[in-house]
C-alpha positions in Angstrom: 14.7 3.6 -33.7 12.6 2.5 -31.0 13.7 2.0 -27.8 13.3 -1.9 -26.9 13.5 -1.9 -22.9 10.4 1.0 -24.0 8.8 -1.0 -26.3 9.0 -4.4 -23.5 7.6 -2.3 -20.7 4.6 -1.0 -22.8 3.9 -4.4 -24.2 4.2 -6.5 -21.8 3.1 -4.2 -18.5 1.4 -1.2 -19.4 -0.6 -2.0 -22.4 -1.5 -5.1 -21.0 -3.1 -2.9 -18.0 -0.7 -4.4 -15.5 1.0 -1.4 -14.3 0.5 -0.6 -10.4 2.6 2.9 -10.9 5.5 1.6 -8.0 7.4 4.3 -10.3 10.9 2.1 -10.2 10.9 3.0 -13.9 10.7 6.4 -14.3 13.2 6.6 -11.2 16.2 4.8 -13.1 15.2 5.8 -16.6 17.2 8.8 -16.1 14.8 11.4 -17.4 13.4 9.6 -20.3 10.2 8.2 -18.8 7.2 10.2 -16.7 4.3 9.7 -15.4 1.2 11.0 -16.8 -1.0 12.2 -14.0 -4.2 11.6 -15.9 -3.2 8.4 -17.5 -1.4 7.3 -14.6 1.0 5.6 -16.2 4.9 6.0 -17.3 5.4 8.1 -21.0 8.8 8.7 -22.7 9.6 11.8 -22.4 10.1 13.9 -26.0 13.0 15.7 -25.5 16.3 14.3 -25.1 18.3 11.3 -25.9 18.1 9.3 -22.9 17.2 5.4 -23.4 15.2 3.7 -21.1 17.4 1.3 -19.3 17.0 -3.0 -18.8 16.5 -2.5 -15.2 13.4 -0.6 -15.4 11.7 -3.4 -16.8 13.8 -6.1 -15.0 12.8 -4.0 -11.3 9.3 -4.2 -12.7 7.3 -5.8 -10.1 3.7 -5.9 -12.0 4.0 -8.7 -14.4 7.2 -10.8 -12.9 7.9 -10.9 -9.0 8.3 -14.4 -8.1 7.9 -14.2 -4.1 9.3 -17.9 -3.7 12.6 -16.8 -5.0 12.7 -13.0 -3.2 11.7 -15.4 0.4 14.6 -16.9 -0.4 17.0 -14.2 -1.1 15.6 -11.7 2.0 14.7 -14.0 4.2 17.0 -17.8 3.4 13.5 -19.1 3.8 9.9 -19.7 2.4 7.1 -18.9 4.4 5.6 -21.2 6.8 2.3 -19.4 6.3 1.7 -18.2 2.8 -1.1 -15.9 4.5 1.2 -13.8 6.0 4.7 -14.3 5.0 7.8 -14.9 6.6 7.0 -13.9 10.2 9.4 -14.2 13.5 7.2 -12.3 15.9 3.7 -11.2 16.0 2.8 -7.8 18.2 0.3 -5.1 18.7 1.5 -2.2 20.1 1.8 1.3 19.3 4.2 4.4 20.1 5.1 5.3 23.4 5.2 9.0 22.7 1.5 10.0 22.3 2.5 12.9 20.3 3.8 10.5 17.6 0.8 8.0 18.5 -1.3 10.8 17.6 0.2 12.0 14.6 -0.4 8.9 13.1 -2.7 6.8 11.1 -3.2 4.1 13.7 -0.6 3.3 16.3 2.4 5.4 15.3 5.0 2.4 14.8 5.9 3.4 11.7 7.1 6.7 12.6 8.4 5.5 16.2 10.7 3.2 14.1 12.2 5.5 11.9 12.5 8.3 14.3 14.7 5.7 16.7 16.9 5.1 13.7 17.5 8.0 12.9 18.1 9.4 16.8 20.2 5.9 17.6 22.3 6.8 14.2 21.2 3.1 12.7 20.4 5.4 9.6 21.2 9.0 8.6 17.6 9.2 6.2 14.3 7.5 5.0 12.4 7.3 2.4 9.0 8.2 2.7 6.0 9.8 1.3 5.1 13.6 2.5 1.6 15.3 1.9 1.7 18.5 0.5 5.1 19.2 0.8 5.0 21.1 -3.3 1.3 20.7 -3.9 -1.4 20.7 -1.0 -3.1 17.3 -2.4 -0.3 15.7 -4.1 2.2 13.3 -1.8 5.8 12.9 -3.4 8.9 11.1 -2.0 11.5 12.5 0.3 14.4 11.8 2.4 13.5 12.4 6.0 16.2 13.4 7.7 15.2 14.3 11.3 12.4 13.8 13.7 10.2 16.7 12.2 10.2 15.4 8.7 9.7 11.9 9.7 6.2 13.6 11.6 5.7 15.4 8.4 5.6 12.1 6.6 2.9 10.4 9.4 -0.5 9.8 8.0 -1.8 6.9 5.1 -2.3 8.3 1.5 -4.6 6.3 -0.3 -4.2 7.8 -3.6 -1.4 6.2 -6.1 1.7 7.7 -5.1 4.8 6.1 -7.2 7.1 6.2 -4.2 10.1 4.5 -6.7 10.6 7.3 -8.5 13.0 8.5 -6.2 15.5 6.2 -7.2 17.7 7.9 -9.4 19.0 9.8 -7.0 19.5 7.3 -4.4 22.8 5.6 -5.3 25.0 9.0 -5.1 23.2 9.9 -1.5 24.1 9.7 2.2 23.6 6.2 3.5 22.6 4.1 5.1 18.5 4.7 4.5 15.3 3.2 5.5 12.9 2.7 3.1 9.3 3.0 3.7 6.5 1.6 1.1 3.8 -0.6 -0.5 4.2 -4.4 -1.2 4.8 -3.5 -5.2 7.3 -1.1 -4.5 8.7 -2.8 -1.8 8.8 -5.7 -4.4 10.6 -4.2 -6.8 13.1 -2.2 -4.2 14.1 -6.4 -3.1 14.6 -7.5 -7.4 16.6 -4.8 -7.1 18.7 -5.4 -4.1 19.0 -9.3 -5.5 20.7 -8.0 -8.7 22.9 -5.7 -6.7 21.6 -2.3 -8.5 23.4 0.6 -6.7 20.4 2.8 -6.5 19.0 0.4 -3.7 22.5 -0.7 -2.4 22.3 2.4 0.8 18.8 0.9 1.9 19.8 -0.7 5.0 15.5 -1.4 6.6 12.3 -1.7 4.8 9.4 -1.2 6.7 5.6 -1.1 5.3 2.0 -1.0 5.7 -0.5 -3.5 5.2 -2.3 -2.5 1.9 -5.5 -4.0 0.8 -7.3 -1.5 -1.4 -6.0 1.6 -3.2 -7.9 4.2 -5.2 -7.5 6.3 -8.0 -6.7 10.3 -7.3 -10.4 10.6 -8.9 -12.1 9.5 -5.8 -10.9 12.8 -4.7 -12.0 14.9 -7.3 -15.3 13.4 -7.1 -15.6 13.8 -3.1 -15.4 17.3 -3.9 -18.0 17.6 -6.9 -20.0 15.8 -4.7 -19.7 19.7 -2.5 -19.8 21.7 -5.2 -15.7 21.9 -5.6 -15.0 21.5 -9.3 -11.1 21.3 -9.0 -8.8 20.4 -6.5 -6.9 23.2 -6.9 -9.1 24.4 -4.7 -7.4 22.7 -1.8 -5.1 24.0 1.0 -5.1 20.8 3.0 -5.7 17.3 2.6 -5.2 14.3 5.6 -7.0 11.1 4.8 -7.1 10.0 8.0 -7.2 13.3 10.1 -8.4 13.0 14.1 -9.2 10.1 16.2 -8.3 6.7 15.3 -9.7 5.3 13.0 -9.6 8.7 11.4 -11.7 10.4 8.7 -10.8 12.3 5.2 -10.3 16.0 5.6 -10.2 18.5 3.2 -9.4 21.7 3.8 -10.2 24.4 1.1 -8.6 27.6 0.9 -11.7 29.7 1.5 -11.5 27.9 4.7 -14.5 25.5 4.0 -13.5 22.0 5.8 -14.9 19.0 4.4 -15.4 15.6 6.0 -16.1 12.1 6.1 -16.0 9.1 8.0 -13.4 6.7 7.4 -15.9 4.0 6.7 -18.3 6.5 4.8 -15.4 7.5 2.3 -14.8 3.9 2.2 -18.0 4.4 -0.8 -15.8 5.7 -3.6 -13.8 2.0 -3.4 -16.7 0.2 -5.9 -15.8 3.4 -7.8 -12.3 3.9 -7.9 -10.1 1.1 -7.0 -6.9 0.9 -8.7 -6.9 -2.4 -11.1 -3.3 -3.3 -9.0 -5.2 -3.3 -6.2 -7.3 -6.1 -7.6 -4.3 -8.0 -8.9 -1.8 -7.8 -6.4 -2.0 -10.9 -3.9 0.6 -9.3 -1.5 -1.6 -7.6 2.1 0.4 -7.6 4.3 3.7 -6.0 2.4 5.5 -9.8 3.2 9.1 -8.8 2.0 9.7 -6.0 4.6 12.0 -6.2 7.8 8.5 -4.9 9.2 5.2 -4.6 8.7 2.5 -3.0 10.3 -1.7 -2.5 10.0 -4.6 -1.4 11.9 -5.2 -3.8 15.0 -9.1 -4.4 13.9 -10.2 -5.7 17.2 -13.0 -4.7 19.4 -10.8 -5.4 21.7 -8.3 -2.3 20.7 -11.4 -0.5 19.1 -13.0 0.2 22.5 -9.6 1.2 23.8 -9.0 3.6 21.2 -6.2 5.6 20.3 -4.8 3.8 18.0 -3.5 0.1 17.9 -1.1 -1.7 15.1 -0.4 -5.0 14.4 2.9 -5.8 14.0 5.2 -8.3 12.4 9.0 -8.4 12.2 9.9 -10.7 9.4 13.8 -10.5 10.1 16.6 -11.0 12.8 17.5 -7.3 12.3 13.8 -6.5 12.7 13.4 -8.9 16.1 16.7 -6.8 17.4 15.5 -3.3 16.4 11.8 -3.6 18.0 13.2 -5.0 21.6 15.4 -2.5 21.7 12.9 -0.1 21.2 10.8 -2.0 23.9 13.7 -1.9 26.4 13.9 1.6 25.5 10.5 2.5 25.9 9.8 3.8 22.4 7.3 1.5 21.6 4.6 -0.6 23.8 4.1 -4.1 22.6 2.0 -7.0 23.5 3.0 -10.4 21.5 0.2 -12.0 19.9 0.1 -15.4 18.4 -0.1 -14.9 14.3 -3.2 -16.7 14.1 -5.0 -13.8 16.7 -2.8 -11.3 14.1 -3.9 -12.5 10.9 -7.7 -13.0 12.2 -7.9 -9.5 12.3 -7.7 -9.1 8.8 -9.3 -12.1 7.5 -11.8 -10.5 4.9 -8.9 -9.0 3.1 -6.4 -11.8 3.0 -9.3 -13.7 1.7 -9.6 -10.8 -1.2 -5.8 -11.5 -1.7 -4.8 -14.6 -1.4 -7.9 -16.0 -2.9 -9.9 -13.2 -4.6 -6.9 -11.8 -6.9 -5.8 -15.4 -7.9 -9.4 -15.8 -8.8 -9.3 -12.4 -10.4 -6.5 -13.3 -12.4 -8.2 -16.2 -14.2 -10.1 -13.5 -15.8 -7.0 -10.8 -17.6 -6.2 -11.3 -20.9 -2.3 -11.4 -19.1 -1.8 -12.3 -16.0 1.2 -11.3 -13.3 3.2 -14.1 -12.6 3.5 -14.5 -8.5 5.5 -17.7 -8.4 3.0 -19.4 -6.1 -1.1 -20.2 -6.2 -3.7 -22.1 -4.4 -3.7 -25.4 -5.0 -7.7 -25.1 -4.8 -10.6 -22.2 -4.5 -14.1 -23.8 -3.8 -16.9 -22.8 -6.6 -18.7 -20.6 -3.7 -16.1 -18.6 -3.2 -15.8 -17.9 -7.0 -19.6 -17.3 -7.1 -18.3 -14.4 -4.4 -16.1 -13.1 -6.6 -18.5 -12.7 -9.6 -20.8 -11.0 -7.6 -17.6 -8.4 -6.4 -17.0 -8.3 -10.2 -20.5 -7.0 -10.9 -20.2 -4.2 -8.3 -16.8 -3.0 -10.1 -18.2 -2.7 -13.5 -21.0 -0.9 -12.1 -18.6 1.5 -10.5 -16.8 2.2 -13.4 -20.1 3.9 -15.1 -19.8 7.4 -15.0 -23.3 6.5 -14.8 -23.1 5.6 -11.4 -20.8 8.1 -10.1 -22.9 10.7 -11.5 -25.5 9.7 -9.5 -23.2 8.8 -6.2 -22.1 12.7 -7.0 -25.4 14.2 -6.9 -26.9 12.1 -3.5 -25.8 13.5 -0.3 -22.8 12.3 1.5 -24.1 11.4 5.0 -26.8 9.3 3.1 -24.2 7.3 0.7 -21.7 6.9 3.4 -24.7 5.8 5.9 -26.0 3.6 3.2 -22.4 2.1 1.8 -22.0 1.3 5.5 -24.7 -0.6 6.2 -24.1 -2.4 3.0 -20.6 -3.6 3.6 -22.0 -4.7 6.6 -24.3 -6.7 6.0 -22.3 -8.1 3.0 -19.0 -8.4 5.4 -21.5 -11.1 7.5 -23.2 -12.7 4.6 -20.6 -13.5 2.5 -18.3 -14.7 5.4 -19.1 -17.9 6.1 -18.0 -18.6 1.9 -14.9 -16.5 2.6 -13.8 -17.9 6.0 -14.6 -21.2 5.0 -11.4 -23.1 4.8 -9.4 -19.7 4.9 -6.6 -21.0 7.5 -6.4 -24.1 5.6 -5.8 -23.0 1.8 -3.0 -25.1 0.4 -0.6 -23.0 -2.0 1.7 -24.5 -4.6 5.0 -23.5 -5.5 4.7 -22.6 -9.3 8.4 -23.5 -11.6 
């Protein structure tokens, strides 16, 4: 007999090419889904009589996640700014310790937050994602339970990563937890927390980073054709965002060949790679945390280098936890107002909170957000076709072939110049009226 809450989730989710692979499924399935690396997508398992439970598809955040009604049940409010989110107070800072700065992706905060919690005994673990803790290239989620795991769990992965997968065994562990992950799974960890689940019931703080694009584990794999490497079991090492802020990809093989690239030049494989959620998904900046935090993209921070967040605390608890980490000189923090905060990032809210609702219009099913603009201009549609055609063209193995075969310091050199010059010419269409979109509150 088949097994319905199955039969719902491949329906109406992963057949209908919905599925951003948060991994809340598998996690409290119980052992009878997994994911598929190569399909990237949950499977029943064969053996074994386990049934896939209502939750998993209820916790679902791809095709449901009304963010009206989570605003209301994290935060007792909806957001004044539907750019952002609920937000209290706007920062840029970074970690006080440098060694923690350092260790990070940008400013450190992320890591500076959870180790305070854990050495102030607010929490007793978090969950977060750690490179090549079983397998050099693979991330998986773990409980870190003291300052040296927390470093061990510094860094962004941009590959899919189902962090929610770790939920089964949540609800018989050691509480209380903070939580680290993307806006989907940070979605689906709040359904769950409003239906009173016990596998989220110890997660006290949720903290995240901003997330605009997202690619495929195959961007990897074809990095390293691109040198020769035909598997990435060749791999001993892998930071994607090793050094200096803002960082590069660095592989490391294990006959001790290091392999580079510029953030911005790896930035090529996007066109190529990029994860269909991150097309569909009209959360940036991860709204339903207690905090979130990005790069601080401003020449301003650029020239000073070293590494500079932006920072929003979207919660009392999250107001009270970042000034006592001020007062306690764990983290350095400038306020900002969120206009200066959100203008840092206006090419990719535009890609969100206009771009995937335009994107939308175009599935065969679409995820229901609970919220839309009331209006996008024809221009910036016009933009979006023109996006549209780069993605199919990316999908070629056509194209990658060739990308595969053409030196790297030309195609990251050339993929450069061309998201410049595309950043400036298409942003007078996507600025246009930006700060002004009107959003409607869907039934």
């Amino acid at each position: 007999m088949p097994d319905p809450t199955w039969e719902k989730l491949r329906r109406d989710v992963i057949d209908a090419g919905l599925c951003t692979q948060c991994g809340s499924c598998v996690g409290l399935a119980c052992g009878a889904l997994a994911f598929r690396e190569r399909k990237g997508v949950p499977l029943p398992v064969k053996t074994g009589q386990n049934t896939v439970p209502p939750e998993a598809y209820d916790a679902c955040p791809a095709l449901h996640c009304n963010y009206p009604s989570l605003n209301q049940f994290v935060f007792g409010t909806q957001p004044a700014n539907w750019m952002s989110g609920v937000v209290r107070r706007s920062y840029v800072g970074h970690a006080a310790d440098e060694s923690v700065r350092r260790n990070g992706a940008s400013g450190g905060a992320i890591s500076a937050l959870l180790i305070h919690l854990l050495e102030t005994g607010r929490i007793c673990g978090a969950v977060c994602l750690q490179m090549g803790k079983s397998v050099p290239y693979k991330a998986e989620p773990v409980i870190a339970r003291t300052r040296e795991e927390v470093l061990r769990c510094s860094q962004s992965i941009y590959s899919v990563t189902p962090v929610n997968t770790i939920l089964g065994g949540l609800a018989q562990g050691e509480g209380p937890l903070a939580y680290v992950g993307l806006p989907d799974q940070v979605a689906s960890i709040r359904k769950l927390q409003k239906s009173g689940h016990p596998s989220v019931a110890n997660i006290k703080y949720i903290l995240g980073p901003y997330m605009g694009t997202q690619m495929y584990f195959e961007a990897v794999r074809s990095f390293l054709r691109s040198h020769g490497v035909v598997s990435e079991e060749d791999i001993a090492d892998l930071q994607y965002r090793a050094g200096e802020w803002p960082g590069y990809l660095q592989i490391t093989l294990k006959n001790g060949r290091v392999l580079k690239a510029e953030k911005f030049y790896y930035n090529y494989l996007i066109p190529f790679f990029i994860t269909r959620s991150s097309l569909q998904m009209v959360d940036f900046t991860n709204e339903l945390t207690d905090i979130s935090v990005g790069d601080a993209w401003s020449p301003t921070y650029e020239r000073q280098r070293g590494g500079h967040s932006v920072i929003l605390a979207r919660s009392r608890a999250a107001e009270e936890l970042l000034d006592d980490m001020e007062r306690h000189k764990r983290l350095t923090l400038t306020r900002i107002p969120l206009d200066e905060a959100l203008a840092m990032h206006g090419h990719m809210l535009d890609f969100k909170k206009r771009g995937s609702f335009i994107r939308m219009r175009w599935m065969r099913r679409a995820p229901e957000y609970g919220y839309a603009p009331a209006h996008i201009p024809f221009p910036r549609i016009a933009v979006e076709w023109c996006l549209r055609f780069v993605f199919s063209i990316g999908r070629c193995r056509s194209a990658q072939w060739l990308v595969e075969h053409l030196p790297i310091s030309v195609v990251g050199f050339c993929f450069n110049r061309a998201r410049v010059a595309w950043k400036s010419l298409s942003k007078p269409t996507k600025r246009k009226g930006l700060r002004t979109v009107k959003f409607t509150i869907l039934s």
